[in-house]
ZAROZA-393504 format. One record per residue (C-alpha): residue number from 1; x, z, y; residue in one letter. Coordinates in steps of 0.1 Angstrom, whole numbers, plus 5000, padded with zeros to 4 digits. Layout:
residues N
+-----+------+------+-------+----+
|   i | east |   up | north | aa |
+-----+------+------+-------+----+
| NUM |    X |    Z |     Y |  A |
...
+-----+------+------+-------+----+
//
This chain:
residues 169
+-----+------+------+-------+----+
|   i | east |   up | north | aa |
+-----+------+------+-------+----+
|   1 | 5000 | 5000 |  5000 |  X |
|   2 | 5011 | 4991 |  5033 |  X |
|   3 | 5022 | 5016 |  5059 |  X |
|   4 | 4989 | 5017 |  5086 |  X |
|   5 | 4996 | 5009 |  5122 |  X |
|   6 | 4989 | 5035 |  5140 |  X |
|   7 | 5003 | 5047 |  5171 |  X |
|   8 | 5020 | 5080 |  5173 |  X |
|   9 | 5001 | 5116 |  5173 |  X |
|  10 | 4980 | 5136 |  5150 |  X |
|  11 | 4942 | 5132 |  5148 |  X |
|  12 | 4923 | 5164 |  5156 |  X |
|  13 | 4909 | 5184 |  5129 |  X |
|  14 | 4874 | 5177 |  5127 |  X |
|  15 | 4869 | 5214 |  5106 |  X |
|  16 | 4848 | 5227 |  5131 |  X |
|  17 | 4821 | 5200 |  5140 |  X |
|  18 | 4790 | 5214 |  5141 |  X |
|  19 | 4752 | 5194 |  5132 |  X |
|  20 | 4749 | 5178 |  5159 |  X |
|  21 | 4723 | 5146 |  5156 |  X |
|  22 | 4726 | 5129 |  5189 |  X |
|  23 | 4763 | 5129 |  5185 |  X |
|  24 | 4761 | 5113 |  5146 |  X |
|  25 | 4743 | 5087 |  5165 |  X |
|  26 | 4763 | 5080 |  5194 |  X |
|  27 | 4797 | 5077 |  5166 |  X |
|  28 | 4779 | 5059 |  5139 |  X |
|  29 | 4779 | 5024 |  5153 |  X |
|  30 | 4813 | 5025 |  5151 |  X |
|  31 | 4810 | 5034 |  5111 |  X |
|  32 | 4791 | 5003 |  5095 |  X |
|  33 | 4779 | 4980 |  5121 |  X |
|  34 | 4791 | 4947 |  5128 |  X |
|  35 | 4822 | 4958 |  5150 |  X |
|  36 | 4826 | 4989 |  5130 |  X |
|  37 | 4858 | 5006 |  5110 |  X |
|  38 | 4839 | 4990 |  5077 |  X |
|  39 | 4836 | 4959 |  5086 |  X |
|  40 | 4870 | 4951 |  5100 |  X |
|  41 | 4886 | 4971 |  5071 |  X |
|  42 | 4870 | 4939 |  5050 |  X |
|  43 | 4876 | 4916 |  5077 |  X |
|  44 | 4918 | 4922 |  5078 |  X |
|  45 | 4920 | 4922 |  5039 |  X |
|  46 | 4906 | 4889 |  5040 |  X |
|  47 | 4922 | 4875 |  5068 |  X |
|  48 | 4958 | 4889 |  5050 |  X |
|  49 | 4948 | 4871 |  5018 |  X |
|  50 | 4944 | 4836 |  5038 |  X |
|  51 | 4980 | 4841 |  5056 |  X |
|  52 | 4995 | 4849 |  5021 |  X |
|  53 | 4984 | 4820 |  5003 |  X |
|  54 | 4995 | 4802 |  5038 |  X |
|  55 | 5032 | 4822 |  5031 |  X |
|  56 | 5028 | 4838 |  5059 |  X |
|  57 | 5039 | 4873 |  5047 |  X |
|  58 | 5047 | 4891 |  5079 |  X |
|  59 | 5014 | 4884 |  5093 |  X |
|  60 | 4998 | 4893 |  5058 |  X |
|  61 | 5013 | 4925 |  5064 |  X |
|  62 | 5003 | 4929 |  5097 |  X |
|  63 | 4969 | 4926 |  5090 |  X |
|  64 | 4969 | 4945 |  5060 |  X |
|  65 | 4988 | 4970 |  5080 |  X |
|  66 | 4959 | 4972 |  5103 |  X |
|  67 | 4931 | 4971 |  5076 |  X |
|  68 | 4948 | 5002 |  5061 |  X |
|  69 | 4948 | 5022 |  5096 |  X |
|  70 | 4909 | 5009 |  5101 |  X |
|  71 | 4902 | 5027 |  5065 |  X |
|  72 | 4914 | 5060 |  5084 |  X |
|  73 | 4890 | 5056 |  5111 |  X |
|  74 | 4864 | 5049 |  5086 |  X |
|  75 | 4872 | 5078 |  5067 |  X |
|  76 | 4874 | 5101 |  5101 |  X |
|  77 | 4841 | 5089 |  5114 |  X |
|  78 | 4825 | 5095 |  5078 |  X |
|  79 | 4839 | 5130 |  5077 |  X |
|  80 | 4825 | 5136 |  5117 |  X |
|  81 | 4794 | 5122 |  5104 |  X |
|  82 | 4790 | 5142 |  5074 |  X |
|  83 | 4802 | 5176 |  5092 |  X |
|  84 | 4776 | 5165 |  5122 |  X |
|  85 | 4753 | 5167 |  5099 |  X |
|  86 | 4747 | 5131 |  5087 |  X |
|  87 | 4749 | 5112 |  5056 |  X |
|  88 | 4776 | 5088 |  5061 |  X |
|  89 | 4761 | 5057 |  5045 |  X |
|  90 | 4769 | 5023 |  5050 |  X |
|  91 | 4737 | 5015 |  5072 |  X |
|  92 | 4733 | 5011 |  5106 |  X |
|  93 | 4721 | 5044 |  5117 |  X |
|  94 | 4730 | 5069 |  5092 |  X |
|  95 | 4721 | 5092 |  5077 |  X |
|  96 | 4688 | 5062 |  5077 |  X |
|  97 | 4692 | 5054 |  5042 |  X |
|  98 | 4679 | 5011 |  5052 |  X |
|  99 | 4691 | 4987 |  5072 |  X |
| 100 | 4724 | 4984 |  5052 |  X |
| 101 | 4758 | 4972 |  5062 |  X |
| 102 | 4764 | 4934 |  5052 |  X |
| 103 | 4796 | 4917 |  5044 |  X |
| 104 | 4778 | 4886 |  5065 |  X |
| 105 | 4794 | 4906 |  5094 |  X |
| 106 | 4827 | 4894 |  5084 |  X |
| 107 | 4843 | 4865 |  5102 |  X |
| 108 | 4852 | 4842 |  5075 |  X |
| 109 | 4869 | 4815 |  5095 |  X |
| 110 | 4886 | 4787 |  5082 |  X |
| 111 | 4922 | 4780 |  5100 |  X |
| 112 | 4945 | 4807 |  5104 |  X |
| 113 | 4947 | 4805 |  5142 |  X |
| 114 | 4908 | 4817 |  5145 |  X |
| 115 | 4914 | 4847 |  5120 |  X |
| 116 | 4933 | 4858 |  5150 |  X |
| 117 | 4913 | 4849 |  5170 |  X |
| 118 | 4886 | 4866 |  5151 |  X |
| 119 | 4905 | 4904 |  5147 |  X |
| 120 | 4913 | 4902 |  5188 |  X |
| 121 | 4875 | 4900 |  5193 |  X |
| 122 | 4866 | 4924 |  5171 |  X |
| 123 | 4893 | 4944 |  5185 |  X |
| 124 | 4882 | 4940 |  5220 |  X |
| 125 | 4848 | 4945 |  5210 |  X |
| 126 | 4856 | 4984 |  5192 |  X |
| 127 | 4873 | 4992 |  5225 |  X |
| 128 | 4849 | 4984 |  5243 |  X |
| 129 | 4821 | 5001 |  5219 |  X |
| 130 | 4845 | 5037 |  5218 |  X |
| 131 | 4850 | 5037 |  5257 |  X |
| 132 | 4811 | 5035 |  5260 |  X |
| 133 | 4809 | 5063 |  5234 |  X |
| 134 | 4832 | 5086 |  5256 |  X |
| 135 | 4813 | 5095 |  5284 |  X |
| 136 | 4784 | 5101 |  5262 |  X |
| 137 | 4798 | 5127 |  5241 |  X |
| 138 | 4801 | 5162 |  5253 |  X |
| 139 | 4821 | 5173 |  5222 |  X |
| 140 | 4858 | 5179 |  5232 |  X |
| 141 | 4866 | 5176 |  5195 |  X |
| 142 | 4845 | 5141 |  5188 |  X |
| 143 | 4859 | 5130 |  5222 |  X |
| 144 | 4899 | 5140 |  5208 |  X |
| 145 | 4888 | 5116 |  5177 |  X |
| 146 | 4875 | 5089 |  5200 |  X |
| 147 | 4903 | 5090 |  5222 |  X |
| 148 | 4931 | 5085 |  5194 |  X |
| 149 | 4913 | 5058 |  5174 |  X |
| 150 | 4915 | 5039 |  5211 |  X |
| 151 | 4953 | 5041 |  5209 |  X |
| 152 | 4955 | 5028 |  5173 |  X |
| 153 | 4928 | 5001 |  5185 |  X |
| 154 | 4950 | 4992 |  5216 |  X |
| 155 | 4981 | 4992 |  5192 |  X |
| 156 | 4963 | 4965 |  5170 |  X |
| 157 | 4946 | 4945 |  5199 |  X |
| 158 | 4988 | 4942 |  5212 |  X |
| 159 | 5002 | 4934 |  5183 |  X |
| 160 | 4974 | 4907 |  5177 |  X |
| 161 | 4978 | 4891 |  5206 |  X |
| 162 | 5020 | 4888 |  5198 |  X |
| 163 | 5012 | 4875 |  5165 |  X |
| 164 | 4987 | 4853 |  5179 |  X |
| 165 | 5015 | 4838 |  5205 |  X |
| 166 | 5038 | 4831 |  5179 |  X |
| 167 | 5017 | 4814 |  5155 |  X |
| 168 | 5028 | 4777 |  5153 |  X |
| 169 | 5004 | 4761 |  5136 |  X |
+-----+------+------+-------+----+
//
């Protein structure tokens, strides 16, 4: 398994969470939605498997590098979730137990230059959705969390845009 991107610094302990339903609901969109953790998790691997069979291992890794540090959000938000009092399932408003995450959300596009194109959207799009959460949340804890996936999200939308530059083909 590849080493995840992810900038420097601990994430907070999330031990202490209390239920807190409006907060479950303000983080879950950024669980298993379209521009969630889930759904870019899928959307690296894929896009890693298309630039190895293209022998492009260093972007491979990359993305696979990044896929690994978006399982670590996803993992994070589900324990927030779960501790907030919310069933972290794969829908789009847990604990809602319908209205199911879908691996139609994926971007499956064909030429290597719009994967990347692809992951620095979705990246730009999860900024985006996190700094909306932020002044919405009055838990110093959830906002800690929120805060330091933003620097691993800012890490990946840089290191996108570089490998994006120096694709040649």
């Amino acid at each position: 398994m590849p080493k995840p991107l992810i900038a420097e610094g601990a994430y907070p302990s999330l031990k202490d969470l209390q239920c807190d339903p409006y907060a479950a609901r303000i983080i879950s969109t950024a669980y298993a939605t379209s521009s969630g953790e889930l759904n870019a998790s899928l959307q690296y691997i894929y896009h890693s498997i298309s630039f190895l069979c293209a022998e492009d291992e260093k972007r491979a890794e990359l993305l696979k590098s990044i896929a690994v540090a978006e399982m670590i959000h996803l993992h994070l938000l589900g324990e927030a979730l779960s501790r907030l009092g919310s069933t972290p399932v794969y829908s789009f408003a847990p604990p809602a137990h319908y209205n199911f995450y879908s691996t139609k959300f994926v971007a499956y596009s064909r030429t290597l230059r719009n994967m990347l194109e692809d992951d620095i959207m979705g990246e730009k799009y999860a900024i985006y959705g996190y700094e909306r959460m932020l002044p919405r949340l009055k838990n110093d804890t959830l906002r800690s969390l929120i805060c330091r996936i933003l620097d691993d999200e800012h890490l990946h939308l840089q290191h996108l845009k570089s490998s994006l530059e120096g694709l040649s083909y």
